[in-house]
N, C-alpha and C positions, 0 to 999 in steps of 0.2 A: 796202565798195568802191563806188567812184560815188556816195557819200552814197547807196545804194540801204539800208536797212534789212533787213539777215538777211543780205545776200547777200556770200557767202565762196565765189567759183569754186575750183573742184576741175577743172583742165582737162585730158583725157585726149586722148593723141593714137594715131590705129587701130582699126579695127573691134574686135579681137581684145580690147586693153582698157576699150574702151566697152564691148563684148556684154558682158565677164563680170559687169564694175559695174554697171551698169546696166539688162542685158536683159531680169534677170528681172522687176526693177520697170515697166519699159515695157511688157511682153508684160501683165502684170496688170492696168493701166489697160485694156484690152478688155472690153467690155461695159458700160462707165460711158460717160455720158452728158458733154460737153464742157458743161460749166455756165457759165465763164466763160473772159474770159482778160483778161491787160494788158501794156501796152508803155509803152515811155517815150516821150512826143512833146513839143516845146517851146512852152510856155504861147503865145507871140506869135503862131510863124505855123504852128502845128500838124505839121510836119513829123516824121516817127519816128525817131528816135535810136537808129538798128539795133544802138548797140554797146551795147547795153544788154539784159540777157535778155529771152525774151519768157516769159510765165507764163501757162501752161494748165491751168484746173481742172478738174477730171473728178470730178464728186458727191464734193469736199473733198478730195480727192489733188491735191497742186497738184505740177505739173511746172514744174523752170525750165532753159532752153533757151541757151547763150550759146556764141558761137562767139569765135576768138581767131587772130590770125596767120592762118598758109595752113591749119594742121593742127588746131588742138585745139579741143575742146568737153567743155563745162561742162554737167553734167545735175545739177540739186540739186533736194533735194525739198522742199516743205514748209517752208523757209526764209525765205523774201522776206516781207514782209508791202509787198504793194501798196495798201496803203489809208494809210500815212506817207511823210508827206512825202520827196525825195528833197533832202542840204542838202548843203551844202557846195559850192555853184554860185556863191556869191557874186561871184564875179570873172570868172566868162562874161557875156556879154550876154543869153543866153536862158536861159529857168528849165523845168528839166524838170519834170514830174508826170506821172503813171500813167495810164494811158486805157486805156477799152475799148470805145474807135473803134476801129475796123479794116474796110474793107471785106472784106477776103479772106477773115478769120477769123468775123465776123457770121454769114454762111451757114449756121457749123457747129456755133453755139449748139443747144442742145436735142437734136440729134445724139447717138446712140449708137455708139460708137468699135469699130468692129469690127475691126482689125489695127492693128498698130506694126510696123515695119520701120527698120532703119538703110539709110541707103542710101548706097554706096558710089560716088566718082567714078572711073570706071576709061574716060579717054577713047582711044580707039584713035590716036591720036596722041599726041608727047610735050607734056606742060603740067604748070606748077608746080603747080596743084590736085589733081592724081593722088592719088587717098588719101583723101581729106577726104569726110569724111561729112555726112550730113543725115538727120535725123529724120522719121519719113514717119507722118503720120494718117490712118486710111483710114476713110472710113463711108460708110453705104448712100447719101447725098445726092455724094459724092466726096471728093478728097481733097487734103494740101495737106503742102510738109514745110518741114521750117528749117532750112534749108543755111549753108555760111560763103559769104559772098560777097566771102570775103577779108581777113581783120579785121573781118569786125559780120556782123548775122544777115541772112540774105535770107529772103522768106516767098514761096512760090508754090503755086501751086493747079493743081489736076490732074493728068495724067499727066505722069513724073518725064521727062525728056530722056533716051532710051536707053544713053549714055555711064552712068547710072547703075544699077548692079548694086544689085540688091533683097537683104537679107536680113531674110528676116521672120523675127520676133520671138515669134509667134504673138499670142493673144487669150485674154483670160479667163485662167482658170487651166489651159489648154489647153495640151499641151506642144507645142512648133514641129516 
């Protein structure tokens, strides 16, 4: 999909069947160290191609991160190979490839992962993002999570905006 190589979204919509897919593998990533990661940006003018997963590795556990519409998100593991070309662009103007620029995320290289949390948008007024989750990275340097930002990924750092309700995941093989 995307000429992206490996990548087959599996897109779930709701805390309730993300936690159970996915939680316990998230909560497991706790205590690995964030080794790499990559995104999609366009060769010309480097700009990031949010609708594209982003891919976090944690000492060889690669997590892949894609959001979709208002509601759904895609967690796959191990899947993507970001080191192949991305093809079937031929007919756009700009040529995606894999990078691992990122200011936001740089920071959190070498980093040990000490909580995963989904985090839940529950704004005290009504909005069509109600529901919509984001992924939350926590380590002792700070933290950063991948929200939908409406159809493609949004990445932000630090403290999550209060509207969203935390549910931690736990760390390590620790139970939450």
């Amino acid at each position: 999909m995307m000429g992206i190589s490996g990548f087959e979204p599996a897109f779930l919509v709701g805390l309730k069947a993300t936690r159970e897919e996915h939680g316990p593998g998230l909560a497991a990533l706790g205590g690995r160290r964030l080794t790499g990661f990559a995104i999609v940006r366009f060769i010309e003018d480097g700009d990031w191609y949010a609708e594209c997963p982003v891919v976090l590795d944690f000492d060889g556990v690669q997590v892949e991160i894609n959001h979709s519409k208002f509601d759904e998100l895609s967690i796959s593991w191990n899947t993507i190979d970001a080191t192949a070309a991305i093809t079937g662009w031929e007919w756009f103007e700009l040529t995606p490839a894999w990078s691992s620029i990122d200011e936001r995320l740089e920071p959190f290289i070498g980093q040990k992962l000490r909580e995963v949390a989904l985090l839940e948008w529950r704004p005290s007024r009504r909005d069509v993002a109600a529901g919509t989750l984001a992924v939350e990275f926590v380590f002792d340097a700070g933290r950063f999570h991948i929200a939908n930002a409406l159809d493609e990924n949004s990445i932000e750092v630090g403290e999550a905006h209060p509207e969203w309700v935390r549910h931690r995941l736990g760390y390590g093989t620790q139970p939450d």
